[in-house]
C-alpha positions in Angstrom: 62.3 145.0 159.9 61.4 141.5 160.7 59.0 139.9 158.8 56.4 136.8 158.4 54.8 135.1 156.1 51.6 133.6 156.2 49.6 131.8 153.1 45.8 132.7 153.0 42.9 132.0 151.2 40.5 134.0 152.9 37.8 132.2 151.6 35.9 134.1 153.5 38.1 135.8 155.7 36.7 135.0 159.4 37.4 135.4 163.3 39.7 132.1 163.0 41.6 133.8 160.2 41.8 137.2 162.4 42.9 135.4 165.4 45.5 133.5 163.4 47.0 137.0 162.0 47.0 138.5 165.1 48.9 135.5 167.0 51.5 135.4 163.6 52.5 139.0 164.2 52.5 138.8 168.1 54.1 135.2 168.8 57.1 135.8 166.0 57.5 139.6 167.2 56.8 140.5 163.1 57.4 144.3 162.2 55.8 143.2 158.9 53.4 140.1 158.1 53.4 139.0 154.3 50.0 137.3 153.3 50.3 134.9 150.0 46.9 134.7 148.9 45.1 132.3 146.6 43.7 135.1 143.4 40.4 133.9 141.8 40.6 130.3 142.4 41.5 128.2 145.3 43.3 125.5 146.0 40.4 123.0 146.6 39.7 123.3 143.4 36.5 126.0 142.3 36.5 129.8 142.0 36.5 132.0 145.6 33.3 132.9 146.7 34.0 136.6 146.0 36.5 138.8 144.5 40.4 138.4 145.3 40.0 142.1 145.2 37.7 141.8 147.9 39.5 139.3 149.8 42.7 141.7 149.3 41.3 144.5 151.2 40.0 141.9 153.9 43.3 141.2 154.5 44.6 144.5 154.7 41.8 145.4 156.8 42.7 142.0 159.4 46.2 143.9 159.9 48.5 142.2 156.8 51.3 144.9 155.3 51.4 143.4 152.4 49.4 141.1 149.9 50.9 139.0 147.1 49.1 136.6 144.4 49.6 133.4 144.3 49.8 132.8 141.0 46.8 130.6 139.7 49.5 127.9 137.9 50.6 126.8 141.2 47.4 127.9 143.4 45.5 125.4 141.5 47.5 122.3 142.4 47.9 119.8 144.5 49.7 120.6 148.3 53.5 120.1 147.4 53.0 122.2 144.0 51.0 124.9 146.2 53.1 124.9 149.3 56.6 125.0 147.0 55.5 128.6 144.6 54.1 129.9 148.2 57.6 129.5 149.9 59.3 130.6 146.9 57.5 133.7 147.1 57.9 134.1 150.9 61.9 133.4 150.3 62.0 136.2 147.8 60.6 138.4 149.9 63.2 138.1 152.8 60.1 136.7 155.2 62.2 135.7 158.1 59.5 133.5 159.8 56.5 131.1 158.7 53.0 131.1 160.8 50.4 128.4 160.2 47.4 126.6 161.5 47.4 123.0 161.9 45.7 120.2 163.8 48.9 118.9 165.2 50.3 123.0 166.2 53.9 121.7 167.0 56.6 123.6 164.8 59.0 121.2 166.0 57.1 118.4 164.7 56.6 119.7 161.3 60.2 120.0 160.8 61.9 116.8 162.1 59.2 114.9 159.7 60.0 117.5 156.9 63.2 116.4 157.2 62.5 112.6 157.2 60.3 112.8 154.0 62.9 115.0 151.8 65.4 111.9 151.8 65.9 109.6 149.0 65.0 106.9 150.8 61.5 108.0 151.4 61.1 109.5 147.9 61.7 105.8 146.2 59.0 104.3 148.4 56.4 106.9 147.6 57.1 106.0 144.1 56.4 102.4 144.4 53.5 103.4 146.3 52.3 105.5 143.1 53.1 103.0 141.1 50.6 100.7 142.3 48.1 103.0 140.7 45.8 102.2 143.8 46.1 105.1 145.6 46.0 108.9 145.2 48.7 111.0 146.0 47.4 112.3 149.2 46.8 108.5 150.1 50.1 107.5 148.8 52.1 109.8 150.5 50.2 109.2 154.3 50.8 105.2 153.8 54.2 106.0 152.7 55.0 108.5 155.6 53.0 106.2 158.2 55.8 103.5 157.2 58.5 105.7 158.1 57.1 107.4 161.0 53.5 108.0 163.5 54.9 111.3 164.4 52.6 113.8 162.4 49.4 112.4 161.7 49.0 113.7 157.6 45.4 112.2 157.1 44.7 115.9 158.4 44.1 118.6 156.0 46.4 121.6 157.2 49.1 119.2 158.7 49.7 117.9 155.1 50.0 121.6 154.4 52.3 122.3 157.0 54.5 119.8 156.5 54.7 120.4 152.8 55.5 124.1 153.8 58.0 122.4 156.1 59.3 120.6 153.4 59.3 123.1 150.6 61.5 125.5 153.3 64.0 122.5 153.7 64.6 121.9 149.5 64.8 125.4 148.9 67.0 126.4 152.2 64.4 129.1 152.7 65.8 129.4 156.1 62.4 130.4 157.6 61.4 130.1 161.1 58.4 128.0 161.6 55.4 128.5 163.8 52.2 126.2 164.2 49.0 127.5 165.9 46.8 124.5 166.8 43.8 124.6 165.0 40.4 124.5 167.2 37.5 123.4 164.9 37.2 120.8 162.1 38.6 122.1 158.8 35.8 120.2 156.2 33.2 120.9 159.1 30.0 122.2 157.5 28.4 123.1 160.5 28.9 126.6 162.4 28.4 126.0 166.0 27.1 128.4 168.8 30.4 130.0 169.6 32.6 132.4 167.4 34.7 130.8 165.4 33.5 128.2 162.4 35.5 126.8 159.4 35.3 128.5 156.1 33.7 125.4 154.2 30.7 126.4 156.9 30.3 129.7 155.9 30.6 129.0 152.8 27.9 127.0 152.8 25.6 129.2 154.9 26.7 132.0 152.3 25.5 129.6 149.2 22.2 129.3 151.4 21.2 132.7 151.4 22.2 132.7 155.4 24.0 136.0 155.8 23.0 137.0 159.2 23.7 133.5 160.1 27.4 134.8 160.0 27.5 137.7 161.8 29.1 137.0 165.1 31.7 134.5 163.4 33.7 137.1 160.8 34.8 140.6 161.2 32.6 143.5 161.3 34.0 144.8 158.1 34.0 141.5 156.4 30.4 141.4 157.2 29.2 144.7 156.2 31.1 144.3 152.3 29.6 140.7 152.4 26.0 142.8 152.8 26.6 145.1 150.3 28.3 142.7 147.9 26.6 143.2 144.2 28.3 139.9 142.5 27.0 136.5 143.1 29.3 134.2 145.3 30.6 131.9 143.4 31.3 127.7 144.1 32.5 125.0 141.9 29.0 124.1 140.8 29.4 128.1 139.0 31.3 126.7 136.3 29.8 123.7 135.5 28.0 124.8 132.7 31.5 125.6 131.0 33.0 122.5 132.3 30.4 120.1 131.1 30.8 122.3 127.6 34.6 121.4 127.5 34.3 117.9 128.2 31.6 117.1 126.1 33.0 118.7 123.3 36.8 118.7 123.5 38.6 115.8 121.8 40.3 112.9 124.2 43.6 114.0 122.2 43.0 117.8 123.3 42.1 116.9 127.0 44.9 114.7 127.6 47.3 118.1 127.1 46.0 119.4 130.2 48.1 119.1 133.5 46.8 116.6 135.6 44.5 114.8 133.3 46.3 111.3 133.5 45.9 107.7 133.1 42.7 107.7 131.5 40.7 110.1 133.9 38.9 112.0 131.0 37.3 109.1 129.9 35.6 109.3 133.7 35.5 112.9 133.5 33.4 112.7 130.2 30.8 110.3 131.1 30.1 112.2 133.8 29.6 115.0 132.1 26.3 113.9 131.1 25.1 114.3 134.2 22.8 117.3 135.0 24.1 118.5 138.0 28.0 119.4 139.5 26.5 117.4 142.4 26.4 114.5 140.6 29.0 115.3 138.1 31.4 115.0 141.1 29.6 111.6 142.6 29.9 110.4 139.5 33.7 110.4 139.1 35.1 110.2 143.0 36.2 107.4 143.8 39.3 106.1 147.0 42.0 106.9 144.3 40.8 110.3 142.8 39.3 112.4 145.8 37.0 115.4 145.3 39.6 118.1 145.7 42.0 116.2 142.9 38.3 116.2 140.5 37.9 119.8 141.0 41.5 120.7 140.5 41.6 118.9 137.1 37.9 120.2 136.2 39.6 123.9 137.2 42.9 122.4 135.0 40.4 122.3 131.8 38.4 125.1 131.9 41.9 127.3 132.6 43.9 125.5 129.7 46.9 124.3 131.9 49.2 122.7 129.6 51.2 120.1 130.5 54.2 121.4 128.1 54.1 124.6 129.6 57.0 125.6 132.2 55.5 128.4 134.1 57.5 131.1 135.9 56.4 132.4 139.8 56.2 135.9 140.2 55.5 138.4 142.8 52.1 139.9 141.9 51.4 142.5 144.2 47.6 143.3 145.0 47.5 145.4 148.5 49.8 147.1 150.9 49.7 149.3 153.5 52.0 152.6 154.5 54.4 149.9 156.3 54.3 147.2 153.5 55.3 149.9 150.9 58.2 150.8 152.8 59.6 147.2 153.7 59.1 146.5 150.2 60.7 149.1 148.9 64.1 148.3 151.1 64.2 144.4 149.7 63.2 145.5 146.0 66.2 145.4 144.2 67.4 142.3 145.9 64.2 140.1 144.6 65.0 137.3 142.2 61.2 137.2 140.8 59.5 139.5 138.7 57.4 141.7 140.9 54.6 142.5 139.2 52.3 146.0 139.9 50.6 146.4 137.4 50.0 143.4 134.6 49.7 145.4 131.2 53.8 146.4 131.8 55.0 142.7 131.8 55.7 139.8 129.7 51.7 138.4 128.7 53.3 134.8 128.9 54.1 135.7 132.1 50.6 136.6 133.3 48.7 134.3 131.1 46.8 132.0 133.3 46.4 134.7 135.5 44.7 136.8 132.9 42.4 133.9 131.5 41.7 133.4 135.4 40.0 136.7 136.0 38.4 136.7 132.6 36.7 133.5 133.3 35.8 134.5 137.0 34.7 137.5 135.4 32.3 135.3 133.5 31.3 133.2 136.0 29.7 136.7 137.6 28.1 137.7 134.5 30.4 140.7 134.4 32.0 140.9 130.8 32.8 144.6 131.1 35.5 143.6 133.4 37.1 140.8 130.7 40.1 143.0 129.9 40.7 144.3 133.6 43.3 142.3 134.9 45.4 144.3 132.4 44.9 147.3 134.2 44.7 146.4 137.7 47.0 148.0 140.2 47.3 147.0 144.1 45.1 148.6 146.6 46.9 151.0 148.8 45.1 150.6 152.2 47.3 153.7 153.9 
C-alpha cells in the first residue's frame, strides 16, 4: 500500500484543510494518508482551541487512515525541532510521500534549497548570524538563506515549514517524495472573506468572538455541527495566563532558567511583564524584532509544561485514530517500526509519556475539567470503522 504523510494541526479543521487532504491522496495516488497531528498544544505556541480528541475524529472524518500524536516535546518548538520529530515519525511509518501547503507550492523548489541550507558552509554562517544576538532565529536563518540564495522566499510562514520538512527528509535520508500545494489565502489573515475558504487564525478568532454561524460555509459540515454542540470552552493562549503569570511571578530566576528555551536573560523580560493584567499586554510587553510572538508563547508554553533543558526526550508513535484501512496498513509495517508505538499510555514507560501526560492534565485545567486529570492514562485511539 502506498502511503502519505501529511502534518496537521487542525486548529480548526476547515475547507482549506479538506481540500488539502483530498488533493494529498489524489495527486500522490496514496492508498493510505498518515496525518501527524499537533495533541493539546500547537506549535504557535497556546493550547488548541478544542480537544485533540476532537480534532482526531475531524480528521478521520476529512478522509485520514490514520492519526498519530505529535508528541508535545517537539510540537512545542520552534520549525526545525517540529518539522525533524514529524518526519521522524513519518519515516517510521514507511510514508512513501510528503504533501504540504505553502505559499511558494513548487516541490522542486523546496528541495534544491533543502539541499543548499544542510551544507556546512551555510550552517557556520547561520551561527555567526546568531551570534550577533540581534536577530531571532526565524530572522537569522531568512538573512542567512537570502545570502546564499532568492530562490524560496522563507519570510513566509509555511515555506519555512516546508523547507524545514525538506530539510529534516534530507538529514535523516527519509527518502520521501515531496509535494507542495500552493496555498490561496494569507496564513496570519484574521479576516474570513466572502468566499469558502479562510485561514485558521480567522476562525479562530471568529470562534473566540462568539461568531459560530459566521463559520458555517468555510468548514465541513461535521466540523460545524461538533463545534455547535461542543460543551468545553475553546481555549487560546490568553487561557493560561492566569497560570503563567503564577509561574513567573513566583518561580525563582535559578528555577526558570532550567526551562528549554528560556535563554540569555529572557525571564528577566518575561517577569516584568508578568505584572501586567492582561495576556494582551503581557505579550506587547515582551515582543520585540529579536523575540517574535510565536518564540514568547512557545517559551510561556515551555514554563507552564516544565520542559527541562537537561532532559533528552524520546519520539514515539502515539496513536489516537484510525480507520478499517489504517489498522490494516499498520498492522503490515508494525514489527518493522523503530519507535515505540504507543496505544494506550498506562502500558508504557511514564518517562516516556511525561510531557504528554502533564499536557492533557493542564489542558484539562484550562477547561475546568479536573475529572479528566488522570485520563491520558487510559485513553485509547478512536476507531472511526
Amino acid at each position: 500500500m502506498r502511503a502519505t504523510g501529511i502534518i496537521v494541526e487542525y486548529n480548526p479543521l476547515h475547507n482549506g484543510h479538506l481540500y488539502h487532504l483530498q488533493e494529498a491522496r489524489k495527486q500522490t495516488k496514496a492508498d493510505i494518508v498518515i496525518a501527524i497531528m499537533s495533541g493539546s498544544f500547537v506549535q504557535r505556541g497556546e493550547p488548541a482551541i478544542v480537544s485533540k480528541e476532537l480534532r482526531t475524529k475531524w480528521a478521520l472524518e476529512a478522509g485520514c487512515d490514520l492519526v498519530f500524536e505529535l508528541p508535545v516535546r517537539f510540537a512545542v518548538q520552534q520549525a526545525d525541532i517540529f518539522a525533524s520529530a514529524a518526519i521522524q515519525l513519518l519515516k517510521d511509518l514507511k510514508t512513501d510521500a510528503l504533501f504540504f501547503g505553502s505559499e511558494n507550492g513548487d516541490a522542486a523548489q523546496f528541495r534544491t534549497t533543502a539541499k543548499l541550507a544542510s551544507s556546512s558552509l551555510f550552517e557556520e554562517k547561520l551561527r555567526q548570524t546568531l551570534a550577533e544576538k540581534k536577530l531571532s532565529y526565524g530572522e537569522a536563518y531568512t538573512e542567512t538563506l537570502a545570502s546564499f540564495t532568492n530562490e524560496l522566499d522563507v519570510t513566509k510562514p509555511n515555506n519555512i515549514l516546508g523547507l524545514h520538512y525538506a530539510l529534516a527528509n534530507e538529514k535523516q535520508k527519509a527518502d520521501l517524495e515531496l509535494y507542495s500545494l500552493k496555498r490561496t489565502n494569507d496564513y496570519h489573515s484574521t479576516e474570513a472573506n466572502s468566499n469558502d475558504f479562510a485561514s485558521a487564525t480567522a476562525l479562530r478568532k471568529l470562534l473566540l468572538e462568539n461568531s459560530l454561524p459566521a463559520i458555517k460555509k468555510k468548514v465541513p459540515d461535521f466540523v460545524y455541527a461538533s463545534l455547535e454542540d461542543y460543551q468545553a470552552p475553546l481555549l487560546s493562549f490568553s487561557s493560561t495566563y492566569p497560570y503563567l503569570r503564577y509561574r513567573l511571578l513566583s518561580d525563582r530566576n535559578e528555577s526558570l532558567t532550567t526551562i528549554n528555551s528560556v535563554t540569555e536573560g529572557i525571564e528577566n523580560r518575561l517577569r516584568r511583564a508578568a505584572l501586567e493584567e492582561t495576556a494582551e499586554n503581557f505579550l506587547r510587553a515582551t515582543v520585540t524584532k529579536r523575540y517574535s510572538a510565536a518564540r514568547i508563547r512557545r517559551t510561556a508554553m515551555q514554563i507552564l509544561l516544565q520542559f527541562q533543558k537537561k532532559d533528552q526526550p524520546e519520539n514515539y508513535l502515539r496513536l489516537l485514530g484510525m480507520t478499517k484501512q489504517g489498522q490494516a496498513y499498520l498492522s503490515t509495517i508494525k514489527k518493522e517500526l523503530a519507535l515505540p508505538l504507543v496505544s494506550t499510555p498506562s502500558k508504557v514507560s511514564q518517562e516516556l509519556i511525561q510531557y504528554d501526560v502533564q499536557a492533557s492534565r493542564l489542558y484539562h485545567l484550562l477547561e475546568g475539567n479536573s475529572a479528566q486529570l488522570n485520563a491520558e492514562f487510559s485513553a485509547r485511539p478512536l476507531l472511526y470503522f
